[in-house]
C-alpha positions in Angstrom: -22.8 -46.2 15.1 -19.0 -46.6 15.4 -15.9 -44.9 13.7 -14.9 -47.3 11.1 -11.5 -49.5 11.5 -9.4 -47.8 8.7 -6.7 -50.3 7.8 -4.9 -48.3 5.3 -1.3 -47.3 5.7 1.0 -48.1 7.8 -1.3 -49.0 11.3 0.7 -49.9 14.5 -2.3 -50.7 16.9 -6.0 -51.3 16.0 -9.3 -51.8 18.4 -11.9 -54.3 16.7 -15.7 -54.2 17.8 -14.3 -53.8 21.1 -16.6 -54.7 24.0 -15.9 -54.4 27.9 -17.8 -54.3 30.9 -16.9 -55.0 34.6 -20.3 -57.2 35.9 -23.5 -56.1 34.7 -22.1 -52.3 33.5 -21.0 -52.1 30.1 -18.4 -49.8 29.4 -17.1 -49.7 25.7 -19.7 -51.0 22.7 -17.9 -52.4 19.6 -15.4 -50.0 19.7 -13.1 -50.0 16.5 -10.3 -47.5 15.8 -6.5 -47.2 14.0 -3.7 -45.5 15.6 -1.0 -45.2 12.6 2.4 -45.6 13.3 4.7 -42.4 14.4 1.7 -40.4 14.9 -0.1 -38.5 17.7 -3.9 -39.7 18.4 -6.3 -37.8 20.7 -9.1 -39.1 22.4 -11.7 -36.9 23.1 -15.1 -37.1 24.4 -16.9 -36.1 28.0 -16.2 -37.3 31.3 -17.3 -40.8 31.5 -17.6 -41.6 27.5 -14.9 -44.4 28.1 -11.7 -43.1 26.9 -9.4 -43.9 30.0 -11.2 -47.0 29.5 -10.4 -47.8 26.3 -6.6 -46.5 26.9 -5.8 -49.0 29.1 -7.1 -51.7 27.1 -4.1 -50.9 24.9 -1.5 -52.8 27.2 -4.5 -54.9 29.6 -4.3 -52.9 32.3 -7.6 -53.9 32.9 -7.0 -58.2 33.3 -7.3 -57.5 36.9 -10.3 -56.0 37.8 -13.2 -58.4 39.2 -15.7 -59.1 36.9 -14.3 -57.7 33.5 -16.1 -59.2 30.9 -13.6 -58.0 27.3 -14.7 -59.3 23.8 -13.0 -58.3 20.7 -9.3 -58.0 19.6 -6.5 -55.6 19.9 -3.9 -55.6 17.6 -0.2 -54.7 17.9 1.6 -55.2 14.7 -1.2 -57.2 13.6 -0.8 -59.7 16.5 -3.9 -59.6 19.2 -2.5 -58.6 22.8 -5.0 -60.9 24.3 -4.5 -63.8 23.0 -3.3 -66.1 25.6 -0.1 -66.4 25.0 0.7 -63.2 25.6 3.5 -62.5 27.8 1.8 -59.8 29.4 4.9 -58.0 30.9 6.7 -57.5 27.8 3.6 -56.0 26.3 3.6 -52.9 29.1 7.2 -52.6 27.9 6.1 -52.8 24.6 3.2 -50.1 25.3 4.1 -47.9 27.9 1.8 -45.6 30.0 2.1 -42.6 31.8 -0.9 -42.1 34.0 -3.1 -38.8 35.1 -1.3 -38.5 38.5 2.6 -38.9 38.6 3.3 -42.3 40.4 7.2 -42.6 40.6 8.4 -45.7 42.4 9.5 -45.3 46.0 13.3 -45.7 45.3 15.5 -43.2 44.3 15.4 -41.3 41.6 17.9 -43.0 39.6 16.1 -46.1 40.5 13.2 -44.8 38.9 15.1 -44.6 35.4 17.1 -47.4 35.3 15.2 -50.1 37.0 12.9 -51.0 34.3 16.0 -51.2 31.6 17.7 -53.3 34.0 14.6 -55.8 34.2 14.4 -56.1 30.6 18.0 -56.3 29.6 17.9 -53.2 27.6 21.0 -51.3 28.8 24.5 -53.1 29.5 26.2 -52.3 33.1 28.8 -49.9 31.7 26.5 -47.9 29.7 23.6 -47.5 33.0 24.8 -43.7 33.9 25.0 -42.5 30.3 22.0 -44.1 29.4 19.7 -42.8 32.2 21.8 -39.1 31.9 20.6 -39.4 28.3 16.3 -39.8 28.6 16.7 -37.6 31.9 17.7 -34.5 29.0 15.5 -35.7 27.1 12.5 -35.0 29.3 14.4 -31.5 30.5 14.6 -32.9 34.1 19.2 -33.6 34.0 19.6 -30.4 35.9 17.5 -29.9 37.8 18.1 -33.6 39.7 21.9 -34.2 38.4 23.1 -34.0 42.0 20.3 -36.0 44.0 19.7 -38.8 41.4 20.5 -41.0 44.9 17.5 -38.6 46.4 13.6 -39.4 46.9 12.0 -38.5 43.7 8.4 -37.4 46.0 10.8 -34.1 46.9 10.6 -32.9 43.2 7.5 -30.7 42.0 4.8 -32.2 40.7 5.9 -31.3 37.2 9.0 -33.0 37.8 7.7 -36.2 39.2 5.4 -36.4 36.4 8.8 -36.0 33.9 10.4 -38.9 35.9 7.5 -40.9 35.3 7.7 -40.1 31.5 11.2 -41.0 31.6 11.0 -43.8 33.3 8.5 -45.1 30.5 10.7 -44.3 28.0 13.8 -45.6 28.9 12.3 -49.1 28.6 11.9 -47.9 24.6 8.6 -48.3 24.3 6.6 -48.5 20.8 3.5 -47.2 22.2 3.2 -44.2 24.7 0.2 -43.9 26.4 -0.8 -41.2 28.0 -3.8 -40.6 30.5 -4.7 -36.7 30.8 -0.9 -36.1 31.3 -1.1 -32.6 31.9 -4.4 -32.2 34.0 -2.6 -31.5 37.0 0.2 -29.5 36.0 1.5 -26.2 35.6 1.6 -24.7 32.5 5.1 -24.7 32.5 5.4 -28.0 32.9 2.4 -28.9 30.4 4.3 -27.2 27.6 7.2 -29.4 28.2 5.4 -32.6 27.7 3.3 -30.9 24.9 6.9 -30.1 22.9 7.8 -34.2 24.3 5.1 -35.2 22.7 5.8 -33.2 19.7 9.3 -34.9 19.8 8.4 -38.7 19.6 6.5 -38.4 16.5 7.8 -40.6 14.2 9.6 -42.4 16.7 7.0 -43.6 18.2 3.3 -44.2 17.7 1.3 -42.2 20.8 -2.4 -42.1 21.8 -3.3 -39.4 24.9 -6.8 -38.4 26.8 -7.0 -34.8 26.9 -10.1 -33.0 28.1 -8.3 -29.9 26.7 -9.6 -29.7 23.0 -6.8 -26.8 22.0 -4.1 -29.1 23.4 -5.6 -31.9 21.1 -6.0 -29.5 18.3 -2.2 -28.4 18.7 -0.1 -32.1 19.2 -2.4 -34.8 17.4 -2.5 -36.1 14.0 -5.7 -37.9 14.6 -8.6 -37.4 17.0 -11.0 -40.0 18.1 -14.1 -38.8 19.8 -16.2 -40.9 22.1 -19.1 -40.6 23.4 -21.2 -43.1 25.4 -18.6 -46.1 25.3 -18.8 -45.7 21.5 -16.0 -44.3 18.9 -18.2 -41.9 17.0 -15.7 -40.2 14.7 -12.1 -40.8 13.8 -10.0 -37.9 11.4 -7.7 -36.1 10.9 -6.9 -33.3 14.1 -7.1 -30.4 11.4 -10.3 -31.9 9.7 -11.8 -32.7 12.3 -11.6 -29.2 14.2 -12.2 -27.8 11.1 -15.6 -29.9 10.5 -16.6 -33.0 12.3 -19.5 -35.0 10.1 -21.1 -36.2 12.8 -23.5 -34.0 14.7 -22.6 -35.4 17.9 -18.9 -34.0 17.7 -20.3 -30.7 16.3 -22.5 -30.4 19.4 -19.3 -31.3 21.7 -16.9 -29.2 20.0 -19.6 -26.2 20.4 -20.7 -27.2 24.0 -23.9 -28.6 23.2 -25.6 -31.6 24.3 -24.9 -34.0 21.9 
């Protein structure tokens, strides 16, 4: 059983019967799910249950591992991501991701902003400072780093760092945000910021996060997806789904039962 691929309104990415495995293990079985555009979607499940996994199909962060075996389609404005003509580059531009563990680049902080920008063309010289100035607010971090944007960014908090790296995906203006367990390793301080970020994009921007934390899933998603096994069991509403899953399997999760 699978949550069913809902194509009505207005859907910005979709996972068809989505299979992956790396060698004999097989990861994700016929996984199908919607994440509608401008909204918040929360994947949910227990450690292992394939939703990092299924994350980083979203932008093929997986075409490098030996042995991946990936059947199905994922679709970005109705277009499949891996079909081969794919420029893959523009596509993590496209759909951005902010990983479990901040990972700035080893250049300076301003670096860390602008580079990507620069890469793709986005910003013109002249408007560089303004622009960068502009996303660092945005993520809260302008003061604390507005006299050291020529510093290391690995002498910020963890926190910080893990701001950077959320600016630094945004100023590429993504469409997509992904987001692995952003807040796992953070204060809560620093958590609520990204909570209220995440808060901020919607409607701008079509998001999907893994969260182990079902009250921070319950609070910033529109939609929740839980998975369990490699499989999407249930996709609904946050509010209806917290409320009253249908499926027995996310009733025993929610409750802390063996599903």
């Amino acid at each position: 059983m699978r949550a069913p691929l809902d194509q009505s309104g207005d859907v910005k990415m979709s996972v068809d019967d989505l299979f992956l495995g790396f060698g004999r293990r097989q990861v994700l079985h016929g996984v199908s799910a919607h994440f509608p555009k401008g909204q918040v979607t929360a994947l949910i499940g227990p450690t292992g249950c394939g939703k990092t996994t299924l994350l980083r199909c979203l932008n093929r962060l997986h075409d490098s591992r030996p042995g991946v075996r990936i059947d199905g389609r994922v679709l970005l404005n109705g277009e499949d991501i891996y079909h081969r003509s794919t420029d893959v580059r523009e596509l993590r531009r496209r759909v951005g991701m902010l990983f479990q563990r901040p990972n700035p680049f080893p250049q300076s902080i301003r670096e860390n902003v602008t580079l990507g920008a620069r890469i793709h063309g986005l910003w013109a010289r002249g408007e560089t400072e303004s622009r960068a100035e502009a996303v660092l607010r945005d993520v809260g971090l302008w003061d604390a780093v507005r006299d050291r944007l020529s510093g290391t960014p690995f002498m910020l908090s963890g926190g910080q760092q893990q701001l950077l790296c959320l600016a630094r995906a945004l100023a590429v203006e993504p469409e997509v945000l992904l987001l692995d367990e952003p807040t796992s390793s953070l204060d809560p301080h620093s958590t609520a910021r990204i909570e209220e970020l995440i808060d901020s994009l919607k409607g701008r921007m079509t998001v999907v996060f893994v969260t182990h934390n079902l009250q921070q899933a319950e609070r910033r998603a529109d939609q929740v997806v839980f998975m369990l096994d490699g499989e999407a069991v249930e996709a609904a509403p946050a509010r209806q789904f917290f409320a009253g899953p249908t499926d027995a399997r996310s009733q025993a999760y929610l409750e802390g039962r063996p599903a």
